[in-house]
C-alpha positions as semicolon CSV with decimal commas, in nm:
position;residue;x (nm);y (nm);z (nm)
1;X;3,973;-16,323;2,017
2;X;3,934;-16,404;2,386
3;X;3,701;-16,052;2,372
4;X;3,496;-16,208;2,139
5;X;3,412;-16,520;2,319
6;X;3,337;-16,306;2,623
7;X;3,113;-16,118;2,416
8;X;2,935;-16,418;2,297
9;X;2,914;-16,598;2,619
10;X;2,713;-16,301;2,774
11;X;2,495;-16,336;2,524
12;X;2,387;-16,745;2,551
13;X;2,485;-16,854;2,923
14;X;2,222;-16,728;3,151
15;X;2,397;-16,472;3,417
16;X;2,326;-16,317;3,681
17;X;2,260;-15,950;3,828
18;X;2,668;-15,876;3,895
19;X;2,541;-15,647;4,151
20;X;2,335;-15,762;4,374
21;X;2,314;-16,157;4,227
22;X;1,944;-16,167;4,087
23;X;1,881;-16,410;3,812
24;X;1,845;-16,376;3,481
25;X;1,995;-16,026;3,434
26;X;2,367;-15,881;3,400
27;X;2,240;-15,588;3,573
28;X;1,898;-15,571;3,743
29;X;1,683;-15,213;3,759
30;X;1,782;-15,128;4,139
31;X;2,143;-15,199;4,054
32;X;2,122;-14,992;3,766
33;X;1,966;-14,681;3,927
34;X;2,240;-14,751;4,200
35;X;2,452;-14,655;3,939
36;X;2,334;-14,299;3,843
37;X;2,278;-14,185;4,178
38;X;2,448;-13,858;4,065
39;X;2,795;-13,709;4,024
40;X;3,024;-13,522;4,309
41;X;3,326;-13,364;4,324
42;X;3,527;-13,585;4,559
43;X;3,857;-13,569;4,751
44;X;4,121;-13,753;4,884
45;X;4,232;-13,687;5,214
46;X;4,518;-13,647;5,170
47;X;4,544;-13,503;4,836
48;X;4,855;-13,563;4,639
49;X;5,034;-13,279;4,493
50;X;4,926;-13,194;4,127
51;X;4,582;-13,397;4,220
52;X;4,286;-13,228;3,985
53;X;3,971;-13,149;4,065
54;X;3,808;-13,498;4,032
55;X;3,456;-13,640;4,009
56;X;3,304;-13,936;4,097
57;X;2,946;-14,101;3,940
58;X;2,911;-14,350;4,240
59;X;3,014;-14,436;4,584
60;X;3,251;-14,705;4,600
61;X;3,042;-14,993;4,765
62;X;2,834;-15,285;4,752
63;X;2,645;-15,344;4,461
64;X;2,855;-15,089;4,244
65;X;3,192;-15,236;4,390
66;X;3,038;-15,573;4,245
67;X;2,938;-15,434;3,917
68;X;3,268;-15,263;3,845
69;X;3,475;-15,569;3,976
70;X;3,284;-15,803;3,743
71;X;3,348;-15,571;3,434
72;X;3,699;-15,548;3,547
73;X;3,829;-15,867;3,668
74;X;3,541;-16,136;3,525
75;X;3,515;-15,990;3,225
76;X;3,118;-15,856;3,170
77;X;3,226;-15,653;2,892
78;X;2,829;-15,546;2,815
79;X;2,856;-15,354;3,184
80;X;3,034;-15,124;3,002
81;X;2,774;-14,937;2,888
82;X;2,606;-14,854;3,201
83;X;2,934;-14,804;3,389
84;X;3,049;-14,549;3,120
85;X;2,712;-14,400;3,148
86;X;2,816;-14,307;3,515
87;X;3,155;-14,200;3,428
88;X;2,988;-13,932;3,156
89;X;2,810;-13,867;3,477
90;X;3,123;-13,774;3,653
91;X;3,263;-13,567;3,330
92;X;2,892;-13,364;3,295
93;X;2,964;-13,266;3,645
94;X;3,338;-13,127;3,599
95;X;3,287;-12,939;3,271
96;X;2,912;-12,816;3,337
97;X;2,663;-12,758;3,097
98;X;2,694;-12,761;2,771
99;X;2,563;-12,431;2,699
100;X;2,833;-12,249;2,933
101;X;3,144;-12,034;2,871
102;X;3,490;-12,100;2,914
103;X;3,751;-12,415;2,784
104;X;3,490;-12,665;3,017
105;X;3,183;-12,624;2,839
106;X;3,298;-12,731;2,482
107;X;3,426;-13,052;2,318
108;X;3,603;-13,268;2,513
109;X;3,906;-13,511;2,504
110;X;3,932;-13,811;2,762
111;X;4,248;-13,980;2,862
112;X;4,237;-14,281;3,020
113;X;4,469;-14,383;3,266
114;X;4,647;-14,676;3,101
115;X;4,662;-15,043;3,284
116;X;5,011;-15,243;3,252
117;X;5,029;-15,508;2,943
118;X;5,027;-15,787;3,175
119;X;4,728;-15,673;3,351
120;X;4,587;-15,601;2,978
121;X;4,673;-15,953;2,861
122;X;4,510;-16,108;3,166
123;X;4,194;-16,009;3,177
124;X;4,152;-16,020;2,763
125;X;4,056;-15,630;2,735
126;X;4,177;-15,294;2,884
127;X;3,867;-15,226;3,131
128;X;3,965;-14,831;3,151
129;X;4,008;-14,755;2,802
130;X;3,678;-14,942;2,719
131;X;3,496;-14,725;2,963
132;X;3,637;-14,437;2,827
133;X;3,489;-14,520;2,532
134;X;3,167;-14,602;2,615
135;X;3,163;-14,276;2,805
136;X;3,212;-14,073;2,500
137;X;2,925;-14,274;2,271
138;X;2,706;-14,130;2,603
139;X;2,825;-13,730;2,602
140;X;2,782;-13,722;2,229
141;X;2,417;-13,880;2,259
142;X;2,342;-13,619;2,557
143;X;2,476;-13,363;2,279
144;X;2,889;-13,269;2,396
145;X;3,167;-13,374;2,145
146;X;3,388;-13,601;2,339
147;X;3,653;-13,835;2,190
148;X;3,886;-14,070;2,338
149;X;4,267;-14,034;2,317
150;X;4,479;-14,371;2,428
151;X;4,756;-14,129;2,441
152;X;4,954;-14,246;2,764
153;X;5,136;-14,561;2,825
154;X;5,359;-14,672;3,105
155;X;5,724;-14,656;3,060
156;X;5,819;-14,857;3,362
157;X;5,650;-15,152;3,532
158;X;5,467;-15,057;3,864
159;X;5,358;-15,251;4,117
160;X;4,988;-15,366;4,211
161;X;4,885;-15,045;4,372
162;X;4,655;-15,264;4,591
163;X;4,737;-15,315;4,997
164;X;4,958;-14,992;4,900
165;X;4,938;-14,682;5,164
166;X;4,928;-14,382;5,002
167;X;5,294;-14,256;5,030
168;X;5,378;-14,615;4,875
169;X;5,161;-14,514;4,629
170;X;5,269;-14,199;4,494
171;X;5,635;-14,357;4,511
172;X;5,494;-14,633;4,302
173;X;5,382;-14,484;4,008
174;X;5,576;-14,143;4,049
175;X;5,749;-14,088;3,672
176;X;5,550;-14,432;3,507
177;X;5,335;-14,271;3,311
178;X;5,460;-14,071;2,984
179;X;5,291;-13,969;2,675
180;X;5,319;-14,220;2,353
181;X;5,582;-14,048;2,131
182;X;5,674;-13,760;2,348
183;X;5,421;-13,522;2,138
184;X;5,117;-13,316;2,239
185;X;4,889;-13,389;1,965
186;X;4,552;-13,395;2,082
187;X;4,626;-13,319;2,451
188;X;4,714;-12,955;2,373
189;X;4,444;-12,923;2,080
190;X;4,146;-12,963;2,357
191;X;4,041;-12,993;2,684
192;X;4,192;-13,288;2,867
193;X;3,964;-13,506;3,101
194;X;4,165;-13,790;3,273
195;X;3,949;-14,064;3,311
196;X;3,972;-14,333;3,554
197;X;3,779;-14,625;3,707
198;X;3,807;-14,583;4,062
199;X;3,989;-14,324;4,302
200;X;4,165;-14,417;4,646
201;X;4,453;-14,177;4,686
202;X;4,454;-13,988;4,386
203;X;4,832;-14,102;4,294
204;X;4,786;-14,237;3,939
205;X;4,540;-13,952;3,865
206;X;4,819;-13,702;3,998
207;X;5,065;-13,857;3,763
208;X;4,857;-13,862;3,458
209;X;4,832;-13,490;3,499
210;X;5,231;-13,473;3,547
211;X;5,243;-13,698;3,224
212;X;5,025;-13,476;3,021
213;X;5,133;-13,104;3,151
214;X;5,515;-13,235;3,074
215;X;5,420;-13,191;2,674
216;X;5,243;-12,851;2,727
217;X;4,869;-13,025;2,791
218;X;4,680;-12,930;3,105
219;X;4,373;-13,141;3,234
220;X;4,078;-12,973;3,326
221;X;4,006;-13,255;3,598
222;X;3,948;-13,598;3,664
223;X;3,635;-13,836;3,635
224;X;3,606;-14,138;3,728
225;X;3,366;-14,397;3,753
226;X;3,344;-14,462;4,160
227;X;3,531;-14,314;4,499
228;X;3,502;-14,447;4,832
229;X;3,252;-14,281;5,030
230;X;3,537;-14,092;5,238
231;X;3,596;-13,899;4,923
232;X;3,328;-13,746;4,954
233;X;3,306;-13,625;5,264
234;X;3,640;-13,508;5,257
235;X;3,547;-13,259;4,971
236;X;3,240;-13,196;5,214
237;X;3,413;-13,111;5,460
């Protein structure tokens, strides 16, 4: 319910650009192009153990900082669509063209990382999960199968990774994430994309590969919506 009263608020109070703050749009034209600026592979430094290849769609700053806080935290569910746009982005770039060879250029499966209930029950809606989504309506209208597969779920309470280092981190969610029933299904079936919408230290990404591999899956890399800008110079460098 609360979902659909966020749905229907965006749609009769006047808002403004959640970027940049212009009036009288949710998200304004140079805010939007911010947004598909163009995927890169990206890097933490350091890199967990078991970390996959991952992609980014944006730098982690300013106006797309804004955009994805006010999706995530203020609830602007219609910035879903453009933010998932950027996260197929980020999957386009990891599996390649469609028209390739090999288990990346064919249908696709994405996983998203899974938030905690409370965090779920706060906000009114699962941000990650509904960008998943949205990022699969996008690949199939740019012509790849993709489908979404809710398939993880925490199976201990973890702490607010935020103000965390990165050892704190890994210890954090280390073992947290399992998959729902203990069974492969679709995760062996296809090629796994973990999906995600922001990486700092790679952690939760690391352990939703250790999640998945421990029922025989294997995740062809990581996408994700935005990385800080260090990311990608690491893999630069």
């Amino acid at each position: 319910m609360r979902e659909i009263w966020q749905e229907l608020a965006g749609l009769v109070l006047p808002v403004d650009c959640a970027g940049c703050g212009r009036p009288r749009t949710e998200l304004c034209a140079p805010c939007r192009r911010g947004l598909a600026r163009g995927a890169a592979r990206v890097r933490p430094d350091p890199a967990p153990v078991g970390l996959p290849e991952v992609w980014a769609g944006a730098v982690y700053a300013d106006e797309v900082r804004a955009v994805l806080l006010a999706h995530k935290e203020r609830g602007a569910l219609r910035l879903a669509e453009p933010l998932g746009a950027t996260l197929a982005a980020a999957v386009r770039g990891l599996c390649g063209p469609q028209g390739g060879a090999g288990p990346r250029a064919g249908p696709v499966v994405l996983v998203p990382v899974p938030s905690a209930r409370g965090a779920v029950a706060g906000r009114g809606h699962d941000p990650v999960r509904r960008l998943a989504y949205a990022a699969a309506r996008e690949l199939r209208c740019t012509g790849r199968a993709a489908r979404v597969w809710a398939g993880l779920r925490q199976r201990r309470p973890v702490a607010d990774q935020a103000g965390l280092g990165a050892r704190e981190r890994l210890s954090n969610v280390a073992g947290a994430l399992v998959v729902r029933g203990g069974t492969a299904g679709p995760v062996v079936a296809a090629p796994v994309v973990l999906v995600d919408d922001l990486v700092t230290t790679g952690a939760t990404l690391a352990e939703a590969g250790r999640a998945v591999a421990a029922v025989g899956g294997r995740a062809l890399g990581a996408a994700v919506v935005a990385a800080p800008g260090a990311a990608f110079a690491a893999y630069r460098n």
